[in-house]
TORROLUM-990531 format. One record per residue (C-alpha): residue number from 1; residue in three letters; x negated, y, z. Coordinates in Angstrom, 2 decimals. Each point is the difference from the previous one (the first is absolute). Example, Ala and Ser with C-alpha at 12.3 -4.5 7.8 and 13.67 -1.06 7.14 Angstrom:
BEGIN
1;ALA;-12.30;-4.50;7.80
2;SER;-1.37;3.44;-0.66
This chain:
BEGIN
1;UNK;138.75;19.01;58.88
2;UNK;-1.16;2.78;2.27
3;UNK;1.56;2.99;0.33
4;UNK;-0.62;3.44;1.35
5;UNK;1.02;0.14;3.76
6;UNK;2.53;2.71;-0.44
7;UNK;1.78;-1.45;-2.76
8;UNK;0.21;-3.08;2.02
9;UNK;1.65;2.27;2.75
10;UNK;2.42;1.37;-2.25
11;UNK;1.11;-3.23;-1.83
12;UNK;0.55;-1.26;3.35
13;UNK;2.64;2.60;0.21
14;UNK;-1.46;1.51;2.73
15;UNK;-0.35;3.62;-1.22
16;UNK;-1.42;1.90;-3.25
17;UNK;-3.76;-0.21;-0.69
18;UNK;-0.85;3.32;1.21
19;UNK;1.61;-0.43;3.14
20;UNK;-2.26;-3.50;0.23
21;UNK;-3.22;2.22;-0.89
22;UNK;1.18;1.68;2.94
23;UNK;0.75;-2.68;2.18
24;UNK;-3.27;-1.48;-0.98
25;UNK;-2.30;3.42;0.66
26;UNK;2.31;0.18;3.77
27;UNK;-1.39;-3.42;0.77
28;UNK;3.00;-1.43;0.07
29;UNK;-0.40;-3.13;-2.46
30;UNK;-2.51;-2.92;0.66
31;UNK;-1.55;-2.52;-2.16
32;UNK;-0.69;-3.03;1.14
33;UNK;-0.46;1.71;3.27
34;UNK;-2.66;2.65;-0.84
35;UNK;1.08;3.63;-0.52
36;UNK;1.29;0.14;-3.84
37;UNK;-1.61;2.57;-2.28
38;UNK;1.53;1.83;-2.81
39;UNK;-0.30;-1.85;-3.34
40;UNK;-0.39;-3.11;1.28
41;UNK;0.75;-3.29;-1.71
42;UNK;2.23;-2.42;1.50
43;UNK;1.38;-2.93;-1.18
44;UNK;3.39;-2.51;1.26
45;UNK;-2.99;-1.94;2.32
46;UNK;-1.11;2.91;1.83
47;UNK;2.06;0.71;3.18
48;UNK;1.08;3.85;0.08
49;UNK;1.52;1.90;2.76
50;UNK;1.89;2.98;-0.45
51;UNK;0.67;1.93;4.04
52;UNK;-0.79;-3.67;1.39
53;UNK;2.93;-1.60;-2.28
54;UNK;-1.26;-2.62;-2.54
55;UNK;0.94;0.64;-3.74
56;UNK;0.68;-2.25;-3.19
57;UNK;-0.80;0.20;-3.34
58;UNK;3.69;-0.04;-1.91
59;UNK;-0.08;-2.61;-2.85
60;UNK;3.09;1.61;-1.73
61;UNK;0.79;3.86;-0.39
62;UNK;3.51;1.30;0.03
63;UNK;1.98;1.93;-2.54
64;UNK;3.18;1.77;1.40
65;UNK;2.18;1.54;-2.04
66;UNK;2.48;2.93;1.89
67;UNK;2.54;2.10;-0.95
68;UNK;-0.65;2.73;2.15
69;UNK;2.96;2.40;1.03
70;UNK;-0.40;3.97;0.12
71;UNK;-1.15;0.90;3.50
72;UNK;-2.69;-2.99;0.35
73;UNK;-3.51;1.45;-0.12
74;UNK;-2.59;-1.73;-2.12
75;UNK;-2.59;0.15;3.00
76;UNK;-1.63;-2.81;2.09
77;UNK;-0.25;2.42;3.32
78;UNK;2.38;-1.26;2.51
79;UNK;-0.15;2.88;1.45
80;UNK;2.52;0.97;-2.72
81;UNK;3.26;-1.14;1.17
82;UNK;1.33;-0.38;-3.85
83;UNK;-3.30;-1.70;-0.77
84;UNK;0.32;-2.82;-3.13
85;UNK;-1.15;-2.70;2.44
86;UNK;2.85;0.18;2.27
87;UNK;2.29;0.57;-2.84
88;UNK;-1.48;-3.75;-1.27
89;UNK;0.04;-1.38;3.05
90;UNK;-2.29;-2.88;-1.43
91;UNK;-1.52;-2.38;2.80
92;UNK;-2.25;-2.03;-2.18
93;UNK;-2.79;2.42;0.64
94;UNK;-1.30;3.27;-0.72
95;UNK;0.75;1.13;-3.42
96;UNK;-0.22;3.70;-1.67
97;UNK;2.02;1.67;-2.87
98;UNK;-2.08;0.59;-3.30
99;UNK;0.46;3.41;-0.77
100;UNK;2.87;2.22;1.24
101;UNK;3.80;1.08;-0.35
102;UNK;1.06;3.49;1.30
103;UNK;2.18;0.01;3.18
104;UNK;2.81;1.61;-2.08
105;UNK;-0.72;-2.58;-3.19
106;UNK;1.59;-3.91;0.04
107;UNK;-0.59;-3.17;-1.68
108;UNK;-3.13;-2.51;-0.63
109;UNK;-3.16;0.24;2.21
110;UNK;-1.91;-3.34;-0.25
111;UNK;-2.37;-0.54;3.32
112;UNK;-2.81;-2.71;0.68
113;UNK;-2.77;-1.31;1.70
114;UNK;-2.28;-0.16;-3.10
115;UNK;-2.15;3.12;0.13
116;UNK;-1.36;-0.72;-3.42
117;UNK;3.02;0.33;-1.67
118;UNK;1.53;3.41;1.75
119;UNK;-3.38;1.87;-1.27
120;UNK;0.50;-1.44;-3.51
121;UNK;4.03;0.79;-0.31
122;UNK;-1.02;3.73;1.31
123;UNK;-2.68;1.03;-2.13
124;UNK;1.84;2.24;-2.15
125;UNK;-2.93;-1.02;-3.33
126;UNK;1.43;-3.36;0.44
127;UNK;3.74;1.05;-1.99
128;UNK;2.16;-2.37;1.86
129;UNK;3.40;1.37;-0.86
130;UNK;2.64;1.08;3.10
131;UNK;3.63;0.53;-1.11
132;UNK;2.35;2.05;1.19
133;UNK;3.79;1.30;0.24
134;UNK;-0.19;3.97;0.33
135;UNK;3.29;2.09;0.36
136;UNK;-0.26;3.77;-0.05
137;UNK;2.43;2.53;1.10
138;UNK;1.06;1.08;-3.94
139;UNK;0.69;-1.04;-3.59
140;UNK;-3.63;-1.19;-1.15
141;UNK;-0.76;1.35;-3.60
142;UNK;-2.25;-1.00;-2.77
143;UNK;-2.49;2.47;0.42
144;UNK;-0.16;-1.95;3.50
145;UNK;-0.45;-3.09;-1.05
146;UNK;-2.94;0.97;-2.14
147;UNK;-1.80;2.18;2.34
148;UNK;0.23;-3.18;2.53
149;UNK;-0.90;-2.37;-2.40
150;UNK;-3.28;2.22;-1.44
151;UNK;-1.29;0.80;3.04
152;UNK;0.60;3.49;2.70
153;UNK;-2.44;1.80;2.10
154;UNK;-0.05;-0.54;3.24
155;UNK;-2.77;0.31;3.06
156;UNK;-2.23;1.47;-2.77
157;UNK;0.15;-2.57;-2.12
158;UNK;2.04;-1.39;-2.89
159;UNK;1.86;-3.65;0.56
160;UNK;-0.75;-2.82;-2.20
161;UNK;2.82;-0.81;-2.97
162;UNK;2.61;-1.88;1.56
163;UNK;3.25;-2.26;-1.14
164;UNK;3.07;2.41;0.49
165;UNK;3.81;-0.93;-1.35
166;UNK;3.19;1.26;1.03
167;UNK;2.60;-2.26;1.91
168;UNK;2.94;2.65;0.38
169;UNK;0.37;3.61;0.20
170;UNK;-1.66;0.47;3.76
171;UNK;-2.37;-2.92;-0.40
172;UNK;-2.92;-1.53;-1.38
173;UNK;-2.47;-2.93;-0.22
174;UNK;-3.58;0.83;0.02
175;UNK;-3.31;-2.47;-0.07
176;UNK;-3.13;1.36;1.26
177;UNK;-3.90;-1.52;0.50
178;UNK;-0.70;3.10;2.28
179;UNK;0.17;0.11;3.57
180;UNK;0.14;3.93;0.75
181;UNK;1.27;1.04;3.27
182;UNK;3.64;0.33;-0.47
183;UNK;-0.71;0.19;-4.00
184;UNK;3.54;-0.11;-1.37
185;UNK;1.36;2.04;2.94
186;UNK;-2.83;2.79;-0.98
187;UNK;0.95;-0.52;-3.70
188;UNK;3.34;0.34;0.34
189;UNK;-0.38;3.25;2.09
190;UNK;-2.69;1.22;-2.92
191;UNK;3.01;0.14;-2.53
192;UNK;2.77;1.34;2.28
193;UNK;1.77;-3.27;0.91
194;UNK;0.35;-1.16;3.99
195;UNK;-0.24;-3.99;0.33
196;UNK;3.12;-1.12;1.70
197;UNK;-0.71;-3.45;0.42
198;UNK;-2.97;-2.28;-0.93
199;UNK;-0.46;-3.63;-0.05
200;UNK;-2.68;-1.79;-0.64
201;UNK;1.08;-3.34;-2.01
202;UNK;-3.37;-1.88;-1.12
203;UNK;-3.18;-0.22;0.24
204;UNK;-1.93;-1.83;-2.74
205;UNK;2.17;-2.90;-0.46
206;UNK;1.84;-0.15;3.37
207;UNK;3.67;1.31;0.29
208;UNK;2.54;0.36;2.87
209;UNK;1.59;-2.47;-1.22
210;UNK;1.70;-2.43;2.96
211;UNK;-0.95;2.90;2.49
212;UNK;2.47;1.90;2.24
213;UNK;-0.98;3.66;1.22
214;UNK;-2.17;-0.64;2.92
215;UNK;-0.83;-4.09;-0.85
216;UNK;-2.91;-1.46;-1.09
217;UNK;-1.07;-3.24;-1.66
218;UNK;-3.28;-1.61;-0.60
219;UNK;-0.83;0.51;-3.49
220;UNK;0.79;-3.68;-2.37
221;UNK;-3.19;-1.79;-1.40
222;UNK;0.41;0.98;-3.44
223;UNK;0.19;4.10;1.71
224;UNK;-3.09;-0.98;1.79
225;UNK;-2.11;-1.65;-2.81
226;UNK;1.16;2.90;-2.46
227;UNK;-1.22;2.65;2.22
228;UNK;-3.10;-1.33;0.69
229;UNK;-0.30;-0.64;-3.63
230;UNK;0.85;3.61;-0.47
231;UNK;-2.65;1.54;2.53
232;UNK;-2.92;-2.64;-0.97
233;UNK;-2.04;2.33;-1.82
234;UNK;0.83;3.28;1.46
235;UNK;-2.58;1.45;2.44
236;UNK;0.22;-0.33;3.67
237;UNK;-2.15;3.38;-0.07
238;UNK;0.45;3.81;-1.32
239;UNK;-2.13;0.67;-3.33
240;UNK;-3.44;1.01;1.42
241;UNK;-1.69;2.14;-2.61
242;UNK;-3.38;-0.28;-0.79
243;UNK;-3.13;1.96;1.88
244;UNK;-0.85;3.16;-1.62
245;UNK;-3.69;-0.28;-1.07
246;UNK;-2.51;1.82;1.35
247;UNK;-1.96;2.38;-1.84
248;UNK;-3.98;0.86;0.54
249;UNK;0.98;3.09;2.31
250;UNK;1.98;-1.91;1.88
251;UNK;3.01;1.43;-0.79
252;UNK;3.06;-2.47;-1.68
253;UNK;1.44;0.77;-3.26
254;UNK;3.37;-1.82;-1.12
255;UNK;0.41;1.15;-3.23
256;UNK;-1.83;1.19;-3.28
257;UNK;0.94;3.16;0.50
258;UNK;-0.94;0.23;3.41
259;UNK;-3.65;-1.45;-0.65
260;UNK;-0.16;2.68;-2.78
261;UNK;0.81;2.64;2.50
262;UNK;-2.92;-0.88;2.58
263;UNK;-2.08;-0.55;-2.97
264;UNK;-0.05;3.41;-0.77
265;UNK;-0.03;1.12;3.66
266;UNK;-2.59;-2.12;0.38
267;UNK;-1.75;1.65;-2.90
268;UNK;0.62;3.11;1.58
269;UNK;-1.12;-0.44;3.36
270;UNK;-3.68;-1.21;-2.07
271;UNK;-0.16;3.27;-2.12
272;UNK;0.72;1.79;3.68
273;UNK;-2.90;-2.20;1.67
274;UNK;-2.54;0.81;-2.72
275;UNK;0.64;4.25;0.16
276;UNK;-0.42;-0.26;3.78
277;UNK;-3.53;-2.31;-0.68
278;UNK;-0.82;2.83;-2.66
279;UNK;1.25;2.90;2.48
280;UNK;-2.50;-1.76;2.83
281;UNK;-2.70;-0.23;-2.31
282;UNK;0.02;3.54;-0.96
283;UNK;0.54;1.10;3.18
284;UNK;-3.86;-2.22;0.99
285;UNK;-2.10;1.92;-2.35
286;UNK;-3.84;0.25;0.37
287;UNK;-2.35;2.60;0.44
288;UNK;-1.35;-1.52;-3.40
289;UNK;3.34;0.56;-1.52
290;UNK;0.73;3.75;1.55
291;UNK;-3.25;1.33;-1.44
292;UNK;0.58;-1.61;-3.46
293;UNK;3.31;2.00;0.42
294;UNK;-1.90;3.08;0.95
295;UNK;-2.08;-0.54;-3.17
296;UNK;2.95;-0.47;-2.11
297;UNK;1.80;3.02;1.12
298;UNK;-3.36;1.95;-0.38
299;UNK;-0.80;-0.82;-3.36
300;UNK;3.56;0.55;-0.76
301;UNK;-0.27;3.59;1.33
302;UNK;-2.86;0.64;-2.28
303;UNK;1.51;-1.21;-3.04
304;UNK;3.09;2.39;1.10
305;UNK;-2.43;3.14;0.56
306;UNK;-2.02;-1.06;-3.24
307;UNK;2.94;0.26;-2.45
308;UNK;1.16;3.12;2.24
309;UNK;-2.91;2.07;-1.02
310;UNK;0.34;-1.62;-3.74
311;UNK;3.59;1.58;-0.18
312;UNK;-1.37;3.48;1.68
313;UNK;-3.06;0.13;-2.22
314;UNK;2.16;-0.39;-3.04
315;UNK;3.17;2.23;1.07
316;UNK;-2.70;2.77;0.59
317;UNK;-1.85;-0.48;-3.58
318;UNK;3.62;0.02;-1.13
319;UNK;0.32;3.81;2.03
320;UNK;-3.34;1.24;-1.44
321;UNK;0.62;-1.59;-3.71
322;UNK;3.08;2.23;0.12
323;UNK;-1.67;3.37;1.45
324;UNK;-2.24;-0.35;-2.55
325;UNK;2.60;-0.04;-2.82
326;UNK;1.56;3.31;1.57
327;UNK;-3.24;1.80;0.72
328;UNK;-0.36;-0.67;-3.68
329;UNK;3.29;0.87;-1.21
330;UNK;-0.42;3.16;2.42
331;UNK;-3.74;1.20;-2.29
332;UNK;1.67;-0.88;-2.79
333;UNK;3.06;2.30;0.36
334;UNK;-2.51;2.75;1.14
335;UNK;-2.22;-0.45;-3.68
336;UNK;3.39;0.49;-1.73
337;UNK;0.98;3.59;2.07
338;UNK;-3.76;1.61;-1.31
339;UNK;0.75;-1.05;-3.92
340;UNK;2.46;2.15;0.33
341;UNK;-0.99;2.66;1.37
342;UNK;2.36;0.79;2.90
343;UNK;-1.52;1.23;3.06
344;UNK;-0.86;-2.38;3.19
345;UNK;2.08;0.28;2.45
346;UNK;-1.35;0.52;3.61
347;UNK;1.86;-1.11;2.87
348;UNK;0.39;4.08;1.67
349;UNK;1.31;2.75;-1.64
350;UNK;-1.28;3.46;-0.40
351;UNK;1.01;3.14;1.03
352;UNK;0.83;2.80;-3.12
């Protein structure tokens, strides 16, 4: 069955599949003796070279299991002089630890050829449970244990619910199906303990049991067949969320909320558009339309100066209806003085 070229490297136990992908894009690997290409298909009848040195397709992977002392590194680079792969010293081929142990942390590290399987133990969705021995540097307390076991914050986020019991006074055994970078370490710290010693002593179902610090032992066939039974339908690949769809602007919208929210910008922007239309057309106006104006504004005056003079005429009968009533009242007054018979005054007076 064909296979991609780098994978073929890999299995071979050659080096990772990026470092193929390199290889490949360097020139370095040949196909049948043309220039290989990245994401090629190759198959066990094809002849491959890798630097001028033929590779083979591996029939069988391998499945170490290693108890791995503090002071080892969990790092292929053999540049590292504490590097896991010297630590092994397995000859069979090349062969890389799934996952990782601190440099200060002991106990189970399984490593393989099978790069399937290392990206299916390590995806952290996949809740493959890691046990562990964890000391700390004073008495643990209920309040502890729960806190553990419920989750704490750490890197900014909270840690998944976890398996957490006592074993004595200083100690405790803890299951997790998280793989945060130095999690329990981190957790520990979080609640005021310091981890003394930890030892890793399982991974899904395969112990340390029959291992010595620093051995290693190929993994039984009932281990092997249970952990590939155990990573079968667990994805190779991180969760790859969906495409955000795109909306008639253009713009993406992942949520209800959000499409609500450029809805009404949207809306927005279209009552802006149509005031600056409006604002042009206004601005465009004929001579047609500026005399009409013209007209307006001079009929307008007229009506104004019409119902002026209305108000003036009237306010001035209103002056002369009221003269009238006191030139009357004035004759009258003067009608009363003669009945009477007292003299008429004159406005100067004479001298005696």
């Amino acid at each position: 069955m064909p296979v991609r070229l780098n994978k073929f490297i890999s299995d071979a136990g050659i080096c990772s599949r990026r470092e193929a992908d390199r290889k490949i894009k360097n020139g370095h690997v040949r196909v049948n003796g043309r220039a290989a290409q990245i994401g090629d298909m190759v198959s066990e009848t094809d002849r491959i070279l890798v630097s001028g040195n033929p590779v083979e397709m591996r029939s069988q992977h391998v499945y170490l299991a290693y108890n791995k002392p503090i002071g080892v590194t969990s790092t292929t680079d053999r540049t590292d002089p504490d590097n896991i792969l010297k630590a092994v010293g397995y000859h069979g081929g090349r062969v890389f630890p799934v996952g990782r142990l601190d440099k200060d942390s002991e106990g189970l590290i399984l490593l393989t050829n099978d790069g399937d399987i290392v990206n299916k133990i390590l995806r952290a969705s996949n809740k493959h449970d890691k046990e562990y021995i964890v000391s700390v540097d004073k008495p643990v307390t209920p309040d502890f244990i729960r806190q553990m076991a419920e989750g704490v914050s750490i890197l900014g986020v909270m840690t998944r619910k976890c398996t957490v019991e006592e074993i004595n006074p200083h100690t405790i055994r803890i299951i997790l199906n998280q793989g945060m970078n130095r999690q329990i370490r981190r957790m520990c710290k979080a609640l005021g303990y310091s981890v003394t010693r930890l030892q890793r002593i399982r991974v899904m179902d395969i112990n340390l049991s029959g291992i010595e610090t620093g051995s290693w032992r190929f993994l039984t066939e009932s281990e092997k067949d249970s952990l590939l039974q155990a990573v079968a339908g667990s994805r190779k690949e991180a969760f790859k969320r969906p495409a955000r769809k795109q909306s008639t602007s253009g713009e993406s919208g992942s949520s209800s909320g959000s499409g609500a929210h450029h809805h009404k910008k949207k809306k927005a922007d279209g009552s802006d558009k149509a005031d600056s239309e409006n604002s042009a057309k206004g601005k465009k106006r004929t001579s047609k339309n500026r005399s009409a104006d013209k007209t307006s504004g001079s009929n307008k005056k007229g009506s104004e100066g019409t119902r002026r003079k209305t108000t003036a005429r009237s306010s001035a009968t209103k002056r002369t209806t009221s003269k009238s009533g006191k030139n009357t009242g004035r004759k009258a007054a003067n009608s009363s003085i003669k009945s009477t018979g007292k003299p008429k005054r004159t406005g100067s007076k004479t001298k005696k």
